[in-house]
Legacy VTK file of the C-alpha trace (Angstrom):
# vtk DataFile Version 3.0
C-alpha trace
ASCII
DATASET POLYDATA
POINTS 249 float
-51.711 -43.872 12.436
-51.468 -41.780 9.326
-50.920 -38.864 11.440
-47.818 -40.677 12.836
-46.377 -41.755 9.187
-46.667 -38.469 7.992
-44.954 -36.869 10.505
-42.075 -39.910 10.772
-41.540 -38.802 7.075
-42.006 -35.291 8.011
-38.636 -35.643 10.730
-36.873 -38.559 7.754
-36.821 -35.634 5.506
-35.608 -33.073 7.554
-32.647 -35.215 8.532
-32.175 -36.319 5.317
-31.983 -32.593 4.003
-29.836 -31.780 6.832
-27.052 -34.136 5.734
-26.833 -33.351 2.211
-26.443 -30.103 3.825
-23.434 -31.231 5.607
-21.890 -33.213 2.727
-21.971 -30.101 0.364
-20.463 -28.093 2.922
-17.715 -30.577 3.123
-17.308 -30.657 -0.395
-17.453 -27.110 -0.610
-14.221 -27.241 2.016
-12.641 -29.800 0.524
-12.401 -27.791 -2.376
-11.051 -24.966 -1.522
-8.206 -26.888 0.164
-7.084 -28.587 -2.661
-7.530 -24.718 -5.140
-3.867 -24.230 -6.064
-2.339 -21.365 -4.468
-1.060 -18.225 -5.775
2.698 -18.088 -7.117
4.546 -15.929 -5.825
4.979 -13.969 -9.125
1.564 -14.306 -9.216
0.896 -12.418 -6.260
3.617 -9.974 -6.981
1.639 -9.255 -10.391
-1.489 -8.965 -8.321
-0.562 -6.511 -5.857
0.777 -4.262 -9.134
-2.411 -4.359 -10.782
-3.880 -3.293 -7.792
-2.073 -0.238 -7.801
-4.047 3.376 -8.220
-2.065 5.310 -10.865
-2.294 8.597 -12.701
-2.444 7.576 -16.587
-2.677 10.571 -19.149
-1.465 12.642 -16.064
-1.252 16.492 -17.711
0.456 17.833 -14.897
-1.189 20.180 -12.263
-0.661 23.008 -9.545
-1.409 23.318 -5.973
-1.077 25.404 -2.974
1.135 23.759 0.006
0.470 24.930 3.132
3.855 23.303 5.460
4.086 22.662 9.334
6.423 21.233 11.586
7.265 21.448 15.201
8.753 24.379 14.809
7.995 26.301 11.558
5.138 26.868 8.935
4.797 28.098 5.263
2.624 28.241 2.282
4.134 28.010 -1.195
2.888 26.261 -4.675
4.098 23.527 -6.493
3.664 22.366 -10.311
4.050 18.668 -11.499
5.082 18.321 -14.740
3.371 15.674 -16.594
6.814 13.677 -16.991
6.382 13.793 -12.462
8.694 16.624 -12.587
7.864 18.217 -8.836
9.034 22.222 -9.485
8.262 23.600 -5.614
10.230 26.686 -3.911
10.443 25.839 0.155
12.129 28.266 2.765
15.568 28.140 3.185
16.476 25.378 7.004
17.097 22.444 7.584
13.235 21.823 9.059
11.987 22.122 5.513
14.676 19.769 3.547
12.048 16.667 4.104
9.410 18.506 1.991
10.670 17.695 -1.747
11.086 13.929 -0.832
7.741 13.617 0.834
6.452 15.225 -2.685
8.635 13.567 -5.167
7.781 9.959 -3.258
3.846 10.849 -3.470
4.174 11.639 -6.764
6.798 9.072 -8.090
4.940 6.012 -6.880
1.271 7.440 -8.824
3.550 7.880 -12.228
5.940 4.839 -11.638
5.720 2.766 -15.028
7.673 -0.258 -13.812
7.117 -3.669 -14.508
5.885 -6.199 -11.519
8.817 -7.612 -9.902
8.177 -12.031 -10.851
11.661 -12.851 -10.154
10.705 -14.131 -6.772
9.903 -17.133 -4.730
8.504 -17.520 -1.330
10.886 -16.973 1.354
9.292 -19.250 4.168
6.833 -22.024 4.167
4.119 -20.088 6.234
0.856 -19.791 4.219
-1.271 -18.406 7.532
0.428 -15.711 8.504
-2.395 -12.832 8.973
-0.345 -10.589 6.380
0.046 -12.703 3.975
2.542 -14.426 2.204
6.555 -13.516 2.657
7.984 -12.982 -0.964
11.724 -12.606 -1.865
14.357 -12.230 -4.832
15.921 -14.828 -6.737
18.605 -12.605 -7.659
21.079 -12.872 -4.896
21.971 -8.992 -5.568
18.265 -8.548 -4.894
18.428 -7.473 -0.724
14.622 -7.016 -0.724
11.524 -9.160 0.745
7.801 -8.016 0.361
4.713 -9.548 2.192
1.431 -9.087 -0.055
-2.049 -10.343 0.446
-4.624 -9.880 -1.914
-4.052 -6.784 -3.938
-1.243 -4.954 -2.079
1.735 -5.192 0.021
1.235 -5.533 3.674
5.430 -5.593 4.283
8.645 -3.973 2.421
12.083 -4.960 3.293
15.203 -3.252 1.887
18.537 -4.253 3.539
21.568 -2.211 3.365
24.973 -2.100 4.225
24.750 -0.475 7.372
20.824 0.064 8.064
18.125 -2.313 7.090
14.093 -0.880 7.538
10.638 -2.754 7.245
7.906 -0.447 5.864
4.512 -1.958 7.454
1.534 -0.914 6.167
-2.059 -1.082 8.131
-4.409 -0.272 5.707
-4.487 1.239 2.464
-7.531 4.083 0.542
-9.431 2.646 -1.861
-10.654 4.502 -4.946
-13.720 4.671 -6.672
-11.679 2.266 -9.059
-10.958 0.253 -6.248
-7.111 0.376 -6.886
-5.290 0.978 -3.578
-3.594 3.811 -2.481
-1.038 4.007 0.558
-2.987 5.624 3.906
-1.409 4.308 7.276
2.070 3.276 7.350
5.066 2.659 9.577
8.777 2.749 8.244
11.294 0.802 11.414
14.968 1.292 10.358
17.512 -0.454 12.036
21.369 -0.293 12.968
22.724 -3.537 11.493
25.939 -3.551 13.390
23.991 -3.034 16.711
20.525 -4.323 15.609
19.251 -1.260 17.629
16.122 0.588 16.341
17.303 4.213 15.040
13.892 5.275 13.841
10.480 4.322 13.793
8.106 6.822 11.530
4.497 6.602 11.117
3.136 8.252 7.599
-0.849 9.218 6.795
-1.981 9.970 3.870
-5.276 11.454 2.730
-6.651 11.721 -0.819
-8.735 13.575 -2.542
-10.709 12.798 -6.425
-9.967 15.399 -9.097
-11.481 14.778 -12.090
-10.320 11.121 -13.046
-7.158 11.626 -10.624
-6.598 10.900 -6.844
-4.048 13.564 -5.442
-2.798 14.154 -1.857
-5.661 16.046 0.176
-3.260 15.602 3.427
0.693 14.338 4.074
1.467 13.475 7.675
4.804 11.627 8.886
6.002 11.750 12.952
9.170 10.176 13.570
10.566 9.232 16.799
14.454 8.591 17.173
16.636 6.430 19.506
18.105 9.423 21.412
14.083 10.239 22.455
13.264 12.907 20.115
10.443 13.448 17.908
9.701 15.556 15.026
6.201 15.959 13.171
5.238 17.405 9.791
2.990 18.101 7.634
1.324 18.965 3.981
-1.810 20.180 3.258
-2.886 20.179 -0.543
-5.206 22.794 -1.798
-6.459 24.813 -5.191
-5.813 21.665 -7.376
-5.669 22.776 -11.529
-4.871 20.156 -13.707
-3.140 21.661 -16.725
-4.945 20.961 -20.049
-3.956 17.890 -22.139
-1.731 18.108 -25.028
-0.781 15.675 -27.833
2.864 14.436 -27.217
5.301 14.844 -29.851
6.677 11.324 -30.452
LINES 1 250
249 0 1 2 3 4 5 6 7 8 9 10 11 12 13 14 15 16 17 18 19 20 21 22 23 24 25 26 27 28 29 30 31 32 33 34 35 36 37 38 39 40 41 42 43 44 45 46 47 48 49 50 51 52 53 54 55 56 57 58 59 60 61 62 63 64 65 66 67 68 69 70 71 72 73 74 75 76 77 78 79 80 81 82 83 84 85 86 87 88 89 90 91 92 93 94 95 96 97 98 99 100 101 102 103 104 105 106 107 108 109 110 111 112 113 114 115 116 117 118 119 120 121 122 123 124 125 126 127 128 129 130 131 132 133 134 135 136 137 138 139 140 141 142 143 144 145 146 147 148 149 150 151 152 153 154 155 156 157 158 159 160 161 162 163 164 165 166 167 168 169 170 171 172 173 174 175 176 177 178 179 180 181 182 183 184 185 186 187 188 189 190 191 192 193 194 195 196 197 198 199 200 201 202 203 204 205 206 207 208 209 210 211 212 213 214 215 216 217 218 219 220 221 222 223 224 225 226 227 228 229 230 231 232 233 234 235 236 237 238 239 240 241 242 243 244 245 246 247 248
């Protein structure tokens, strides 16, 4: 008989424990439902601070080594520490890209702007598996970014006669844990016709000097509406970071 009371109280317990399990996994839920969510400033400021960038950047050189469908060379480049890029490419029109790939890797690691908190949400759809859709107060403002988390997931500029969505899949993450941009696709668009001019997918691969993450690897392949595609290329090598000096203020 005492057998059977102990283990009756044995089974009353377990249940008993297994509800207050329940209950504080309900609470638990319940919870989190009713956190406040994120502003969308607040995300936007979020998603800045997440950014990897150089600070007391001295300036370096490298060696470049340049492909393309069609042609390859090997220069240097120097970087000032203002993000000046000083590089000499070969004369054609299948090296014209190379400057802007450079001066956009290295713009966006020295970029000293503020977060953009002029914004609102532009749609009422919190589950979306990129996050949250984030626009411009400023009606001059012809811009919309998706961020979740730390970084942005979507960039929207519309123009006059183009418009183009820059969707990123995934993004590097230092030993800071600040993101850097690694898979990408950029979609323009014909506004007039809404036909698809371009689509180009960008990889990027970094590398850790001293306290800085620079470009081990630069890859973009774009593939236009008439069928054509063109590839290319920079690989990053013999990093010196020039030695710091005071500025003159």
């Amino acid at each position: 008989m005492k057998r059977l009371e102990v283990m009756l109280s044995f089974r009353f317990l377990r249940m008993l424990l297994v509800l207050t399990a329940i209950n504080v996994s309900a609470a638990v839920l319940q919870a989190e439902e009713r956190k406040p969510e994120q502003s969308a400033a607040a995300l936007m400021q979020a998603e800045h601070a997440g950014r990897c960038v150089w600070k007391n950047f001295p300036g370096l050189s490298a060696t470049l080594t340049i492909s393309t469908d069609v042609a390859r060379a090997q220069t240097t480049m120097q970087v000032t520490r203002d993000g000046v890029v000083q590089v000499q490419v070969p004369d054609g029109e299948e090296f014209k890209w190379v400057e802007r790939a450079l001066d956009s890797l290295v713009g966006h690691r020295l970029s000293d702007s503020e977060p953009v908190t002029n914004v609102e949400f532009a749609d009422q759809q919190v589950d979306h598996p990129r996050g949250r859709l984030i626009r411009s107060v400023d009606p001059k403002e012809k811009s919309l970014w998706r961020v979740q988390g730390d970084t942005l997931t979507e960039v929207h500029r519309i123009g006059d006669q183009t418009r183009f969505i820059i969707s990123v899949a995934d993004v590097a993450r230092n030993a800071e844990h600040k993101h850097l941009p690694q898979n990408f696709v950029v979609t323009t668009w014909e506004n007039s016709s809404g036909q698809i001019k371009t689509v180009r997918q960008v990889h990027n691969e970094w590398t850790r000097v001293r306290e800085f993450d620079l470009p081990a690897r630069h890859t973009a392949i774009t593939n236009r509406s008439d069928g054509t595609s063109v590839a290319h290329q920079i690989e990053f090598s013999d990093y010196k970071l020039f030695e710091t000096t005071a500025r003159a203020d």
